[in-house]
N, C-alpha and C positions, 0 to 999 in steps of 0.2 A: 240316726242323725236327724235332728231338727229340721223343717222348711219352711221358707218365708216367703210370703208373698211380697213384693213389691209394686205399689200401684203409685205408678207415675202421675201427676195432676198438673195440665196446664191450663191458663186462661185460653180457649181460642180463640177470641178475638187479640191475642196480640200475638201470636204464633207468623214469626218471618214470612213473610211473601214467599213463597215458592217451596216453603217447609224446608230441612234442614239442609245444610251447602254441601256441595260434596266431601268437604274435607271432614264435615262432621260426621255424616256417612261413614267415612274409612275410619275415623279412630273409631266408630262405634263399631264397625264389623270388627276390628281387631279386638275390641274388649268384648264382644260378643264370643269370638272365639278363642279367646285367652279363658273364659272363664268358661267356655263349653270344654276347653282341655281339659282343664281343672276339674273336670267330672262336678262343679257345681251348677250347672244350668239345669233344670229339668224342663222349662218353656220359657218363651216368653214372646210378642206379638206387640202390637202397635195397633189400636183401635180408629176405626170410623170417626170421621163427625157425629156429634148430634143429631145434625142434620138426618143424620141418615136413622140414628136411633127411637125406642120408644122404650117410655115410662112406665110400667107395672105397679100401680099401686092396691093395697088391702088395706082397707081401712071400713069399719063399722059395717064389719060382713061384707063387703062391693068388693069387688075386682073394680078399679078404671085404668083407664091407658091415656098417656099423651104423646103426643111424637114429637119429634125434636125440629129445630134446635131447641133446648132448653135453655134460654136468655134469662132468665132469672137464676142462674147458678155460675159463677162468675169463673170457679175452678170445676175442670170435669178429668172423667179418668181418660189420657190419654194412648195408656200404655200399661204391660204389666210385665212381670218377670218372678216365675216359680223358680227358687231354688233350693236346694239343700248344702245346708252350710253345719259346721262343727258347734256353731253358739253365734245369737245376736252379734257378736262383738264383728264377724266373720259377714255378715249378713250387709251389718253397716256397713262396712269397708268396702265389699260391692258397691253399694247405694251410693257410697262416696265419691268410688271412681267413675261410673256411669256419669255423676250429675259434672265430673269437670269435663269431660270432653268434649260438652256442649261451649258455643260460643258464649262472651258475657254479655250478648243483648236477650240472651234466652234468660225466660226464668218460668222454674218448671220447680216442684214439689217429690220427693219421693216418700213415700209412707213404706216402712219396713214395720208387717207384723208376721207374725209367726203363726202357722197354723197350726190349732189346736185338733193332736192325733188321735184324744179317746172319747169321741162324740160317736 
């Protein structure tokens, strides 16, 4: 069975005061563990600020590093979610229902790709 990564991308700078209410908390534990029933979860986690991160870059034989926040990148990865699904189609539908149970002043990106197994 195929696995896809999902990488969540929000702006932080418009990200709710106080980050997500509790009610969106609860619907999300329960789709968390609706779909860990569903034996499709295999991870998923919720990332640091910026702030808190650094940049790795290779470029023209150099290693450099930046530390964050990164303010010239307006969307960053907030979050992720590995899982294993039957097909894309199955993958989306996740991705689907994750992004409604957020409130509508959120606005948050999910990128669904599939990781390639014969590398």
């Amino acid at each position: 069975m195929p696995r896809f990564l999902t990488l969540i991308r929000i702006d932080e700078k418009n990200v709710p005061e106080g980050g997500p209410s509790p009610e969106l908390r609860e619907r999300m534990g329960a789709l968390l563990e609706e779909i860990t029933k569903a034996g499709v979860m295999l991870d998923t986690a919720g990332l640091t600020p910026t702030s808190e991160g650094t940049r790795l870059t290779w470029s023209g034989g150099e290693i450099t590093s930046a530390d964050g926040p990164f303010t010239e990148t307006k969307e960053v990865i907030g979050g992720y979610s590995l899982i294993q699904a039957k097909d894309k189609a199955e993958a989306l539908e996740w991705a689907r229902r994750f992004l409604r149970v957020h409130e509508e002043h959120w606005t948050i990106t999910a990128e669904v790709r599939e990781l390639v197994e014969d590398c």
